[in-house]
N, C-alpha and C positions, 0 to 999 in steps of 0.2 A: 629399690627399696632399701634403706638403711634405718638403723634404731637410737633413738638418742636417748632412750634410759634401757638398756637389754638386760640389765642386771636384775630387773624387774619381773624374767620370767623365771628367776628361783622361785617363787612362788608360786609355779605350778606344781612344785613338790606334795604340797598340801592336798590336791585333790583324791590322789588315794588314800592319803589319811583319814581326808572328809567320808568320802565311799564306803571305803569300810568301818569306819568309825559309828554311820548308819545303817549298813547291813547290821552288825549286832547287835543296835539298838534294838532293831524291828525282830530278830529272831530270835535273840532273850528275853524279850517283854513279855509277863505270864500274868497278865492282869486279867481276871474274871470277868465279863462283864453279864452271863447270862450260863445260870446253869440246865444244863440239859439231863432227863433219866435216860436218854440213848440220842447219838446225833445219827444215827444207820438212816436217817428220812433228810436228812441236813445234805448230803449228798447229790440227793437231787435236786434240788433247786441251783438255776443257773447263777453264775458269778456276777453276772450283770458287766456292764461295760466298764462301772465307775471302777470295779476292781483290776483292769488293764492299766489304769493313769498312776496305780498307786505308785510306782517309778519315777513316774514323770517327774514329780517336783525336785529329786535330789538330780536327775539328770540335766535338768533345766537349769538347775543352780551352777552345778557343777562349768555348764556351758556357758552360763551368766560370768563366772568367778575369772572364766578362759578370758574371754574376750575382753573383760573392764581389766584384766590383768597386760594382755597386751595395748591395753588404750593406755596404759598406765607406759608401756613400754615408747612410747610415743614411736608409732610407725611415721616413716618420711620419706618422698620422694625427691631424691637431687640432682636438681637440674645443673650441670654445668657449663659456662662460658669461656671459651680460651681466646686471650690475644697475646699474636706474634705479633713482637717487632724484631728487625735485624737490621746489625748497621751490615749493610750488600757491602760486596767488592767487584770492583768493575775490571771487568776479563777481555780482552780478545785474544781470539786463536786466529794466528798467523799462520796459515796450510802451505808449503812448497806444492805448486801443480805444473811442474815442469815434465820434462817425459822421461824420466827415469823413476817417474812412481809409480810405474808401470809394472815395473820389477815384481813378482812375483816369488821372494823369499819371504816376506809375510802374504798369509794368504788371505782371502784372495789375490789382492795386490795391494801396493802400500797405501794406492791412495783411497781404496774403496775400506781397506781396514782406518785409515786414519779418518776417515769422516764416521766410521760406525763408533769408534770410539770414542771420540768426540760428542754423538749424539749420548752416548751413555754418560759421557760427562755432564752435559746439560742437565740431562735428567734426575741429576743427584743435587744439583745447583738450588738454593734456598735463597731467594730477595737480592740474587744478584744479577747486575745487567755484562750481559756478554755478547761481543759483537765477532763476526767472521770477515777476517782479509785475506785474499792469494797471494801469492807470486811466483813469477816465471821469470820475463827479462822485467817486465812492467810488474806493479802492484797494484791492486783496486779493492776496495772496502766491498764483500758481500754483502755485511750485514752490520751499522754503527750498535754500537753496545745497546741493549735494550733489555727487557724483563717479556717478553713476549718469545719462549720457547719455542712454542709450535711454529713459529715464522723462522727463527732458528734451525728447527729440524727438518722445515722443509727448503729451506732456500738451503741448507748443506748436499742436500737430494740433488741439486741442479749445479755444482761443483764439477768440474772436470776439466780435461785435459783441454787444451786449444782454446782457450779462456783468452791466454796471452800468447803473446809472441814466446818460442821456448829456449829456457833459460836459467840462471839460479841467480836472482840479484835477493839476496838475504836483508844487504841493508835498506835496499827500498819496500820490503818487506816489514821489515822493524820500523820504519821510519812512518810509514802508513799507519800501523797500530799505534805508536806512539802520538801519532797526530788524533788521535781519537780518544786519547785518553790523557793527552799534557793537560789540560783544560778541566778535568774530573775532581770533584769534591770530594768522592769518593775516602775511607778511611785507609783502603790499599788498594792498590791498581797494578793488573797483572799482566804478560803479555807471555801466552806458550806458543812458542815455538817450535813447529813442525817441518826439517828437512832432512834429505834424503843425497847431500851433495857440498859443494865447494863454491863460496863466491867468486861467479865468474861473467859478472854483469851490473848495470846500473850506475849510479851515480852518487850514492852515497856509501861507504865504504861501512860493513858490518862494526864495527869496533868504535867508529866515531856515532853508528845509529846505538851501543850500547852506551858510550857515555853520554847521550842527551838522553837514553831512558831511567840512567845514574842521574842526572840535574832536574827529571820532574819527577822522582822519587815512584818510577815503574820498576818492578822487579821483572825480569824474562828467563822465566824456566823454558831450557832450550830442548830438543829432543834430538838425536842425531838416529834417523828409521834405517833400517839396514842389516844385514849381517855385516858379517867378516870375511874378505875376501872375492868373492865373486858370486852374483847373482843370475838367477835365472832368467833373459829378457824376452817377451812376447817378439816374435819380427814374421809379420802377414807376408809371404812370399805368393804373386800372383800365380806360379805356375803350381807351387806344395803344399799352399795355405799355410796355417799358422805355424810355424819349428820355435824350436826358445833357442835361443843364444846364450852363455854366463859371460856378463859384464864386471868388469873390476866395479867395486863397490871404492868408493872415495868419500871420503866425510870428512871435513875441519874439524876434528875434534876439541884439536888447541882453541882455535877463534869462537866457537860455541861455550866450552868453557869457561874464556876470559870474558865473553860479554855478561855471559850468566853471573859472574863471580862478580864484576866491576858494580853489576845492576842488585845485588843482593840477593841475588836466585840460583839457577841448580841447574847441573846439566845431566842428562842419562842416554845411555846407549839402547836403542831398543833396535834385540835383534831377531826377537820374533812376536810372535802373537801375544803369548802370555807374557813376556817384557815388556812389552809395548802396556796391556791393559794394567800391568802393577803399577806404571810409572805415572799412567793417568791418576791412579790408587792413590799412589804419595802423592800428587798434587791438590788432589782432592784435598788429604788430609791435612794439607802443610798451609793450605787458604781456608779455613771455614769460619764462615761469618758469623760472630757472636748474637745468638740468639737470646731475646729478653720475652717470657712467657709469663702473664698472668693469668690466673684462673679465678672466675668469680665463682663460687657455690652458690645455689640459691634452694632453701630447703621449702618444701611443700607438705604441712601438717594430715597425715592424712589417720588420725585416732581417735576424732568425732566417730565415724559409722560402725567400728568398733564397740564404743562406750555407749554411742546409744543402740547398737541391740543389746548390749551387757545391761542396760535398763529393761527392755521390753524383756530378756528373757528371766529377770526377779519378776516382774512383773505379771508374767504367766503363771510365773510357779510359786506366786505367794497366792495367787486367784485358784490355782488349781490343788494347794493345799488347803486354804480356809474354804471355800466354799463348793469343791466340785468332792475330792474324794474325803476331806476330811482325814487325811491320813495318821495314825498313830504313829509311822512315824517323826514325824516333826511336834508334837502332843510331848508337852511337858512330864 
C-alpha cells in the first residue's frame, strides 16, 4: 500500500479540535427550556435509550471526516513488473583431470575442491552460457557452452580421474575450448583455466593454443592449483592400504603467464583453499555481464471504499441527529 496525496492526513489535526470544540458547546449551553419547583422526582425517571446516541453523531462525524480524509489521501496498491536483459558472456572452464589432482594440499583434494568451486562459480553466473572441457593426454568437451546450470552441476558430479589416458596436454586443452567458442557472437568469451602441472603431452603446443585464443579475441584466465614445494600424494599400498607420499609440486608458471598475458587475461597461484575460492572471486568480478533492468509500476486505486463509508457514516449521523436524538448539541 502506498499514498499518492499523504500530505492530506494533516488534516486529522482538526478532530480534537472538532471534539472538544463540541464538548463545550454541550456543557456550557444554559438554555432554559422548562422550569421546575423541585427536580428531586426528575430522578427517577429512566434516561431512555435516545439519551445513550447523544455521542453518536460527533463520533460518527469525526469517523466520517477520518475516512473521506484518507480517500482524499488516495490509498494505492503497486503492482510491480521487472525485466532483465543481459548481454551473457560465454565461458568454458577447462579442468586438468590428470593424476596429480589427486594431491591433497588443497583439501580435500585438488580435483574435488576445483569442481566445488566451480559449481559456486556457476551459481553466481547471470544469462551466461558456460560449457566444461577435461584434459589429461587427450581432451573432450563435458559440456558445450549452454545457460542450463543444473546440467552443468550435475554433469561436473561425473568429472574424474581415468576419464583420459594420463597426462597434462594444456594445449589440447585450450585448443578444445577455443574450438567452442571461436565461432560465439558473444560480447566476450572466456576460457579458465584449471591446472595443477607442466605441458608434457599432445599435439598442439600451449603458447601457439594462447595465440589463436589472441586471434578470435578469447581472453584465458589461467589458474596454476598447488602449493609450493611438495605435496601430499594419496598411494593405495595392497599390503598398508592407503600411506601419502610428498611429491614435488611443478607448475609452468612462465607459460601460464605468457598465454594469459598474450590472450588479455590473468594468471594466479592458488595455493590453498581460500586462494583458490578468492581467485574464483576476482574472476567473477573481472567478467560480469552488463545488466539492463526495467521496471513497470502499475498503481491500483483503492479510495472508493474508504470515501464511500465516509458517505454512509455523515449519513447516519446527520439521521441520527435530526431525527433520532435531536441533540442540542449540533442545534444552532
Amino acid at each position: 500500500m502506498s499514498w499518492a496525496n499523504p500530505e492530506f492526513f494533516w488534516l486529522l489535526l482538526l478532530i480534537p479540535v472538532y471534539l472538544i470544540f463540541k464538548a463545550w458547546k454541550f456543557v456550557g449551553k444554559k438554555e432554559t427550556v422548562l422550569t421546575f419547583s423541585s427536580t428531586e422526582k426528575l430522578s427517577d425517571i429512566p434516561a431512555g435509550w435516545k439519551s445513550y446516541l447523544i455521542w453518536l453523531t460527533p463520533l460518527v462525524y469525526t469517523a466520517a471526516f477520518g475516512l473521506i480524509v484518507t480517500a482524499m489521501a488516495r490509498p494505492q496498491l503497486q503492482n510491480s513488473t521487472v525485466e532483465q536483459s543481459a548481454e551473457g558472456i560465454d565461458i568454458v572452464i577447462s579442468m586438468d583431470i590428470s593424476s596429480s589432482m589427486m594431491a591433497e594440499d588443497i583439501k580435500p583434494n585438488r580435483l574435488i575442491a576445483s569442481k566445488e568451486l566451480a559449481s559456486d562459480f556457476i551459481d553466481k553466473r547471470i544469462s551466461d552460457r558456460i560449457g566444461i572441457n577435461v584434459f589429461a593426454r587427450e581432451s573432450f568437451t563435458v559440456v558445450p557452452p549452454t545457460l542450463d546450470y543444473n546440467l552443468l552441476k550435475n554433469m561436473l558430479e561425473t568429472i574424474d580421474l581415468g576419464m583420459v589416458r594420463d597426462g597434462t596436454a594444456i594445449g589440447m586443452g585450450l585448443a578444445t575450448a577455443i574450438n567452442r567458442l571461436k565461432d560465439s557472437e558473444a560480447e566476450s568469451k572466456v576460457i579458465i583455466l584449471l591446472t595443477d602441472g607442466m605441458n608434457n603431452a599432445g599435439e598442439i603446443d600451449p603458447i601457439t593454443a594462447g595465440d589463436m585464443a589472441a586471434s578470435f579475441g578469447i581472453r584465458i584466465y589461467s589458474i596454476g592449483v598447488g602449493s609450493r614445494g611438495t605435496a601430499p600424494y594419496p598411494v593405495d599400498d595392497p599390503i598398508f592400504g592407503r600411506r601419502y607420499q610428498n611429491v614435488e609440486v611443478n607448475i609452468d608458471e612462465e607459460m601460464l603467464t605468457q598465454i594469459s598475458q598474450q590472450s588479455g587475461g590473468r594468471y594466479w597461484r592458488a595455493t590453498n583453499a581460500e586462494e583458490y575460492e578468492e581467485i574464483y572471486g576476482e574472476i567473477d568480478e573481472l567478467e560480469q555481464s552488463e545488466i539492463e533492468e526495467i521496471i513497470y509500476i502499475d498503481y491500483e486505486e483503492q479510495y472508493f471504499p474508504y470515501l464511500l463509508a465516509g458517505i454512509i457514516m455523515v449519513i447516519i449521523g446527520f439521521f441520527n441527529e435530526r431525527f433520532i436524538t435531536r441533540s442540542p448539541l449540533f442545534q444552532p
